[in-house]
C-alpha positions as CSV (number, residue, x, y, z in Angstrom):
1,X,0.0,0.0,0.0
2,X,1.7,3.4,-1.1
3,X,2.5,5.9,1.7
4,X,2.2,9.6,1.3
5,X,4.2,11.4,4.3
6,X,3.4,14.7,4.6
7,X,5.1,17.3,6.7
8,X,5.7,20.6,7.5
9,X,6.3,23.8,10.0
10,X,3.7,24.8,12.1
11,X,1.3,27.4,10.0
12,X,2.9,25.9,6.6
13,X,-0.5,24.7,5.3
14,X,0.1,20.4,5.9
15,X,-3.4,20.4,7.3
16,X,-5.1,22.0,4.4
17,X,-3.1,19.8,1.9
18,X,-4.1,16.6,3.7
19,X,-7.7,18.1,3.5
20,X,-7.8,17.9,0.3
21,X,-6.1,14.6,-0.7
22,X,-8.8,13.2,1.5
23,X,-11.7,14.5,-0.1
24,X,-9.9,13.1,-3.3
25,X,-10.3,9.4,-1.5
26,X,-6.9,8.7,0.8
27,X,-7.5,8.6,3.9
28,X,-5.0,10.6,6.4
29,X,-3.4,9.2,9.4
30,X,-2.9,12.6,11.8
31,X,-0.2,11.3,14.0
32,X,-0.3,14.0,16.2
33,X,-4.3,13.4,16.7
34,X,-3.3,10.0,17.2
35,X,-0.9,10.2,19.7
36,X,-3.1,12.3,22.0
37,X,-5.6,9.7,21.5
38,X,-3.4,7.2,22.9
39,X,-2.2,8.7,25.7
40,X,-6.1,8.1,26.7
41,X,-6.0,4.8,25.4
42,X,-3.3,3.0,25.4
43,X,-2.8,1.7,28.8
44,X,1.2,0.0,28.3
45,X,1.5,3.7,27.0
46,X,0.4,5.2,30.1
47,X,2.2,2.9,32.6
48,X,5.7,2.9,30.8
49,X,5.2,7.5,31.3
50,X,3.7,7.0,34.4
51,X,7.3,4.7,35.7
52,X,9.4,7.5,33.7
53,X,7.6,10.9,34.8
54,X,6.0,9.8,37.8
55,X,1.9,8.9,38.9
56,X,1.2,12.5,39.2
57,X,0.7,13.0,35.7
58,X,-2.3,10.2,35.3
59,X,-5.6,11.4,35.3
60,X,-8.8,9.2,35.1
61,X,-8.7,9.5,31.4
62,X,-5.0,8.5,31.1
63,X,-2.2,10.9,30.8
64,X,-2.5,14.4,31.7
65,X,-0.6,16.2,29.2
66,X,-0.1,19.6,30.8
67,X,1.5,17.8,33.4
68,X,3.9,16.1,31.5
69,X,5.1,18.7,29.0
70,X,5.6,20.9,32.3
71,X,8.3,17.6,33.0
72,X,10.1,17.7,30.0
73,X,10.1,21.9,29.8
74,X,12.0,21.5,33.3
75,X,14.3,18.4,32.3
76,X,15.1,18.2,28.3
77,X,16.9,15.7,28.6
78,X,13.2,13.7,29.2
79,X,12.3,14.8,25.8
80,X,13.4,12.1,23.9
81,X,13.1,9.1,26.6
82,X,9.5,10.3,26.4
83,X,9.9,9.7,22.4
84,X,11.2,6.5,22.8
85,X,8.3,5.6,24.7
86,X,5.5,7.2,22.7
87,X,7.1,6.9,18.8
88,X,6.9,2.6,18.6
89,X,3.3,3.0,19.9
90,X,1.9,5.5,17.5
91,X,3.8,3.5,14.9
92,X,2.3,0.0,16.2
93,X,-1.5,1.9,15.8
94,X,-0.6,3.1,12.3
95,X,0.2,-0.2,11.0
96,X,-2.9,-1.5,12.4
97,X,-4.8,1.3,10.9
98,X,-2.8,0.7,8.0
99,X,-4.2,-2.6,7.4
100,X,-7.8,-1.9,8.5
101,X,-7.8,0.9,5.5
102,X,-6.1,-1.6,3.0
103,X,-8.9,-4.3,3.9
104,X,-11.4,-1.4,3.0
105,X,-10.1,-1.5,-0.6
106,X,-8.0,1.6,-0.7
107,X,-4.7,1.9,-2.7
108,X,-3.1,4.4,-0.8
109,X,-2.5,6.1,3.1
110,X,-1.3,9.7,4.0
111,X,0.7,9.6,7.5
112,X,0.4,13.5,8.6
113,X,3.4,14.5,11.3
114,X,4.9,18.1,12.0
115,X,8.4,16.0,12.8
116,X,8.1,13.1,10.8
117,X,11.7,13.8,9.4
118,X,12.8,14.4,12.5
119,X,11.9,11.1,13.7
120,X,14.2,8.9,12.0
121,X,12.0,5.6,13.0
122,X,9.3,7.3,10.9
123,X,10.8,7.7,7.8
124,X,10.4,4.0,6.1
125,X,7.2,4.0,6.6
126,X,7.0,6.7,3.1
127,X,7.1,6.0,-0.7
128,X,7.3,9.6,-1.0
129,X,8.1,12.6,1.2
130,X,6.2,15.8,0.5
131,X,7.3,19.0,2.1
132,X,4.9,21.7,2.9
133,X,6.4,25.0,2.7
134,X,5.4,28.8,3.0
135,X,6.8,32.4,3.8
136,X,8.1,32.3,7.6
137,X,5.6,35.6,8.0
138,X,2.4,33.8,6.3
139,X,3.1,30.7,8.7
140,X,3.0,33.4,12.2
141,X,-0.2,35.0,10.8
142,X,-1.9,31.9,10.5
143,X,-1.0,30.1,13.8
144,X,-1.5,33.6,15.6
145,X,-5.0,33.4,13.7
146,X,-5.7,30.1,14.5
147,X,-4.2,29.3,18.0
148,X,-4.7,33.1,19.9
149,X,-0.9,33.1,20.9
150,X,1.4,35.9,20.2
151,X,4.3,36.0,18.2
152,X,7.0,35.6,20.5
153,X,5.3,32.2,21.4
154,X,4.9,31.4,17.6
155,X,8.4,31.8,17.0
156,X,9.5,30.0,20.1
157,X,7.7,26.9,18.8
158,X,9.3,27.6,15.4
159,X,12.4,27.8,16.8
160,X,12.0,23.8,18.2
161,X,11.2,22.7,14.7
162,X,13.3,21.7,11.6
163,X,13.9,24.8,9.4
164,X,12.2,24.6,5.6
165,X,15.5,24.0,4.2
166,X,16.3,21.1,5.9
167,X,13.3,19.7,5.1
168,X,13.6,20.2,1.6
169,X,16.5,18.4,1.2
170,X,14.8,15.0,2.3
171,X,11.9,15.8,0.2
172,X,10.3,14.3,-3.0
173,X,8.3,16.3,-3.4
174,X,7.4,20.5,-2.2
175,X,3.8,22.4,-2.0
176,X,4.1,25.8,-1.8
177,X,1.3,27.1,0.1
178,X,2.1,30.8,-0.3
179,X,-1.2,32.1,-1.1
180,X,-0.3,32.6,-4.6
181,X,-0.1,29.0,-5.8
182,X,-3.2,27.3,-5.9
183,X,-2.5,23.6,-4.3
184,X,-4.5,21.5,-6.6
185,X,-2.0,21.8,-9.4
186,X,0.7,21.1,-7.3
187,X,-1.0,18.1,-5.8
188,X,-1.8,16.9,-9.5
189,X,1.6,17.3,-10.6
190,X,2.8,15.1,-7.7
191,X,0.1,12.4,-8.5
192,X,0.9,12.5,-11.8
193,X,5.0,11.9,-11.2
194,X,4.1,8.7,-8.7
195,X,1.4,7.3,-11.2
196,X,-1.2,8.2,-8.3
197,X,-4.8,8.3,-9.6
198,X,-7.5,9.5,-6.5
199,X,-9.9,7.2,-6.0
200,X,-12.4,10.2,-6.5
């Protein structure tokens, strides 16, 4: 079953892309959705954070996440022990979902993930790579827009990501979504390169 990865910056425009290829039949695996969903679910999940971070950040729903990201903020160096922890378990629920879509009939999957290149464990999972890109000053418009923060916060969360550039360079494939490029074409273009037909 082909894999589309998409990824992106915050603000870049990933989440309308993978819109769209949905409504044009593949369905979209958010990984970042996914993984908060688990952290309510997943029960080995919660005990294995629970042992590293301690019980106070379990809730009667699971994981309290405030709690936890207050952890790692204070101690980076939980960051990626957290990782290792959560990564193998949203990758054990997308192969599942995996197969439930390719029992549905469908030829093709989008996995969705603001670090998916930065996540090396991630990255076999892809036939192809496509980058998301737009102007650093359209991407703090939108997520100031969309997510009430300032702009100091919006760069600070930039700041943790991969830049554009070295994202590109691990791409197949880039959407510009600047404003001034309509994203159809682009997506087309890309379907037509992989020999991709939408199932719509």
């Amino acid at each position: 079953m082909f894999c589309f990865a998409v990824t992106g910056g915050i603000g870049s425009g990933k989440s309308y892309l993978v819109r769209l290829m949905s409504a044009l039949g593949i369905p979209a695996y958010i990984a970042d959705i996914r993984a908060k969903e688990l952290y309510n679910t997943n029960r080995l999940l919660v005990t294995k954070l629970a042992n590293l971070l301690g019980d106070d950040i379990l809730s009667e729903n699971g994981v309290r996440r405030d709690i936890m990201a207050s952890k790692i903020f204070s101690d980076p160096t939980l960051l990626e022990r957290v990782n290792n922890i959560v990564h193998p378990e949203v990758l054990k629920d997308f192969f599942l979902w995996r197969e439930s879509i390719k029992a549905d009939g469908h030829k093709a999957v989008i996995y969705e993930s603001a670090i998916f290149l930065e996540t090396p464990g991630f990255r076999g999972i892809a036939d192809k790579i496509i980058v998301v890109v737009a102007p650093e000053e359209e991407r703090i418009r939108r997520v100031i827009k969309r997510d009430s923060i300032t702009e100091e916060q919006v760069r600070a969360r930039m700041e943790r990501q991969w830049s554009d550039e070295e994202r590109i360079r691990m791409a197949d494939f880039i959407i510009f979504a600047d404003g001034k490029r309509a994203i159809l074409p682009q997506l087309m273009e890309i379907f037509n390169q992989t020999g991709f037909k939408p199932e719509i």
